[in-house]
N, C-alpha and C positions, 0 to 999 in steps of 0.2 A: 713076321719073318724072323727064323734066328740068326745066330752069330756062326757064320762058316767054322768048319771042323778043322780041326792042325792038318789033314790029307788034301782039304780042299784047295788050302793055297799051294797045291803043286798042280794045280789046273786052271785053265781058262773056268770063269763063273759068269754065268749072263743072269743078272737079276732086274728082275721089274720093282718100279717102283710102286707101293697100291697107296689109297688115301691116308690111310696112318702112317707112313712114315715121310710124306710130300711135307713140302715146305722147310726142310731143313737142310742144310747147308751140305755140300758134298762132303767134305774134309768129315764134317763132325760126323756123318752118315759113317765112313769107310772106319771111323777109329771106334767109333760102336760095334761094328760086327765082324770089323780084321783083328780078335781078340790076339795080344801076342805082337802084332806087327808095331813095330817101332812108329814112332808119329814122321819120324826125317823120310823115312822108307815112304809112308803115305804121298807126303809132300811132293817126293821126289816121282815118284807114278804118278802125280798129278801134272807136273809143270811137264815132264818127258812127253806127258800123254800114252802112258800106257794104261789109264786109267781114261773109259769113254764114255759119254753121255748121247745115248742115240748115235752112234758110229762119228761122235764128232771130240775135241778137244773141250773141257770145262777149266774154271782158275777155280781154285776153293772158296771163293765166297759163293759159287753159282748154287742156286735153291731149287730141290729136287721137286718135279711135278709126277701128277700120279699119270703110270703108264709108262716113265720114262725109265729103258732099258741101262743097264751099266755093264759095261765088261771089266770083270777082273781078272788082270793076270794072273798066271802063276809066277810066285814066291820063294825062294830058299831062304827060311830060316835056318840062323846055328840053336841047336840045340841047346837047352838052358834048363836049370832044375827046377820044376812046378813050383810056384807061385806056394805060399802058406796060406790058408782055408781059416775062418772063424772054427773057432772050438764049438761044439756043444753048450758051452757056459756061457760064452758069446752069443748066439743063436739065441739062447733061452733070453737073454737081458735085454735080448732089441725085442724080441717077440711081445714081453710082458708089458714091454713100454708102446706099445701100438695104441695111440688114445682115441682115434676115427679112422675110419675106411670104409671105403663105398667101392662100387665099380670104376671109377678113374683117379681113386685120390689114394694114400696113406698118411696121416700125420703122426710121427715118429715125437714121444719127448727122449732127443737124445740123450742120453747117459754122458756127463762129463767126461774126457780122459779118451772117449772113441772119435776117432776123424772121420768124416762124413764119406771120405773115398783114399782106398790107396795110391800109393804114390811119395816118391820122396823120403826110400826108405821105413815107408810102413807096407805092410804085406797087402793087410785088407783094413776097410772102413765100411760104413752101415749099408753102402750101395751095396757091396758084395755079400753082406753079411743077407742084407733083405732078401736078394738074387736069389741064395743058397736057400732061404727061406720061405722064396712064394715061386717056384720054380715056374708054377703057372701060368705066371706073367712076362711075357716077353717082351716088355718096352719099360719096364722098369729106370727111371731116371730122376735124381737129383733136381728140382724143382729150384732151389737156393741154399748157402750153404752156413753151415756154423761154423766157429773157430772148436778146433779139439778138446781145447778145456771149458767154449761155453755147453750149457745142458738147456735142453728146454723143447720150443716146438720147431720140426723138420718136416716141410713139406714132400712127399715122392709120390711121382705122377707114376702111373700105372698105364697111361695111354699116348701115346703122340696128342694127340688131340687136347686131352687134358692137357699135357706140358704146355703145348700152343694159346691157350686159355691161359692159364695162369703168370704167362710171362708175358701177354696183351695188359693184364690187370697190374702185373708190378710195373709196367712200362708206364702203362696210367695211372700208379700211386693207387690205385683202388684196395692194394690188399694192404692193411692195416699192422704193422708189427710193432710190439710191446715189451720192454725186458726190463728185470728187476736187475737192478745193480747197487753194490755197497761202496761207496767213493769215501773218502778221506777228508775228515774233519765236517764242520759244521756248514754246511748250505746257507747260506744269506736269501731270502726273498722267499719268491713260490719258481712258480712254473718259467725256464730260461728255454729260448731256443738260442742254439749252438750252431750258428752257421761259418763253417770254415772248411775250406775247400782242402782237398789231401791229395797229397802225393809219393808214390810207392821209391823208394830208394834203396840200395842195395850199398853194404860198409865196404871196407876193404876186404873183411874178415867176413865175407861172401853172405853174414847176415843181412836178412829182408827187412825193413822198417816201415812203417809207413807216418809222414810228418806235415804238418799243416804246412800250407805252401800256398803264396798267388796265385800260382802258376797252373796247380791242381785240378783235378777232378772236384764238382759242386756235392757238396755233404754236410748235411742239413738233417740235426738232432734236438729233441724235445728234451730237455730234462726237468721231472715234477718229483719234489722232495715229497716221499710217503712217510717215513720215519726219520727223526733225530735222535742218535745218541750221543754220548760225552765227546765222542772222538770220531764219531762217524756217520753216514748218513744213505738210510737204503730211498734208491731213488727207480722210479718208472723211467723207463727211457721211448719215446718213441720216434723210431727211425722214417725218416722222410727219404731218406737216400738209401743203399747198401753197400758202401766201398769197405773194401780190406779195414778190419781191426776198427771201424770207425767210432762206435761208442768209449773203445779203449781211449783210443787217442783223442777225442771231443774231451773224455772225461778229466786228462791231464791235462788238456791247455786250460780247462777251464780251473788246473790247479786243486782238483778234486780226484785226482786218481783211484783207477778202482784197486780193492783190497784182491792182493791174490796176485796181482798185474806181474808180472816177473820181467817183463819187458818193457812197459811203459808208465810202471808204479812205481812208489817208494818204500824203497827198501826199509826203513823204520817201523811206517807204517802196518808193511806185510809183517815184520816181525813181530809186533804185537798181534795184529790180526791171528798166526800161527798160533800163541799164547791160548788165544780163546777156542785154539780146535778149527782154525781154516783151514782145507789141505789143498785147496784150487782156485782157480779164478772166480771169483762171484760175480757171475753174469749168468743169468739165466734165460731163455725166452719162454716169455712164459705166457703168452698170445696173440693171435691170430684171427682178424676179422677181413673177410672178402667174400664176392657175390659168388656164388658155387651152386650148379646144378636148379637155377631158377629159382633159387633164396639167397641168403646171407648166413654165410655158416662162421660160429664163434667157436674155437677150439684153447682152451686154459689148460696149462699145467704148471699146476701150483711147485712152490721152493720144495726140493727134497728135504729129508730130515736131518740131512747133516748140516744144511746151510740155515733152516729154522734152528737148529741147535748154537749153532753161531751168534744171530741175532738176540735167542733168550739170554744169553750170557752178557750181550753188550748191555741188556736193557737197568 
């Protein structure tokens, strides 16, 4: 099914639900394919009940089954000037970093510096950019996501089905993530796990933080020293958990900040870091193991050259 047309929300829509798009939640169902429509606006058709499931009221958490009709109202939107499009140059950088695909998968090594989806004052991010890229595929979805300045491997489900699959196995720890990271100063021992629970906080100065906390969500990180150098240390990370910034911030309680960090690093640090030619966060993902399609599929993407240029110089 597509995404209704700017004409459509000035009309009543009866849509059926089929097996590829059952199982997923009303709210997140309407703000996938009311392209445009404010999320408060969703909401708000939700709780009034001008938004109906089988001729009855739903709450947003209710999970869509197949067969099951929706009416949607018609809409007045105010008029607003189009949204900004990936360039051609964009297009071409997500395209060449495509490192596996099959009929329900993508796995993207994202390019540093691109956000995984717009929002928040960025126009567009690699969902949109994919969109404009495999027009084909009409269920195209964000699977999990990276921070803007990590690069590495990005799952996107090309199927309902698939998404549903894949988020059964991160629910189950079954899919396996790997990230190379450069932290500060010399690592003591081998292999630490970093158990410390995080919690998202907001300053006065309307910035977002996220800081180990009792009280927190449970997050739970691997760290295995690969390389030492005089001043620094590239380490494997792998994540047991996925919460906001979590290897960033694991990496500084454990007083080992990563090099690049502009947020949860040190600043001396990163300045020498710069010195040797850093110009980003160094965290990379750089694999992925989980059971797919009736095997076990392993997907690597090794450090770019600018960040292998980094590490020859520390050596």
């Amino acid at each position: 099914m597509t995404d209704l047309s700017e004409n459509a929300h000035q009309k009543v829509q009866i849509v059926e639900i089929d097996a590829e798009r059952a199982d997923q939640r009303i709210d997140n169902f309407l703000m996938n394919i009311l392209k445009g429509v404010p999320k408060s606006m969703i909401y708000r058709l939700l709780r009034t009940g001008q938004v109906r499931v089988n001729k009855g009221r739903v709450k947003p958490p209710y999970r869509l089954q197949t067969g099951d009709l929706i009416r949607i109202p018609p809409m007045r939107l105010a008029k607003k000037e189009q949204a900004a499009e990936p360039g051609r140059g964009v297009l071409e950088r997500i395209e060449k970093n495509i490192i596996f695909e099959d009929s329900g998968l993508i796995v993207l090594n994202k390019p540093s510096g691109i956000a995984v989806h717009g929002g928040s004052g960025i126009s567009f991010g690699v969902i949109e950019a994919m969109r404009k890229l495999k027009t084909e595929c009409k269920s195209l979805e964000l699977v999990h996501r990276l921070d803007r300045e990590t690069s590495g491997c990005l799952l996107i489900s090309k199927k309902r089905s698939a998404l549903r699959t894949l988020h059964d196995e991160m629910r189950q720890r079954d899919v396996k993530k790997f990230y190379l990271a450069l932290s500060k100063g010399k690592w003591r021992g081998g292999s630490r796990i970093i158990d410390a629970p995080l919690r998202k906080n907001t300053l006065s100065s309307g910035e977002r933080i996220v800081r180990v906390s009792s009280d927190g969500k449970e997050a739970t990180s691997r760290f295995t020293p690969k390389q030492r150098f005089k001043m620094a240390t590239l380490m494997e990370v792998e994540l047991f958990t996925g919460r906001t910034h979590q290897i960033r911030v694991h990496a500084a309680h454990s007083d080992h900040p990563l090099a690049g960090d502009d947020k949860y690093g040190d600043k001396e640090f990163n300045r020498q870091m710069r010195k040797v030619g850093l110009k980003r966060l160094f965290l990379h993902a750089y694999q992925l193991k989980f059971p797919w399609d009736g095997g076990y599929l392993e997907v690597t993407s090794p450090l770019d050259e600018s960040l292998e240029s980094v590490l020859k110089k520390l050596v």
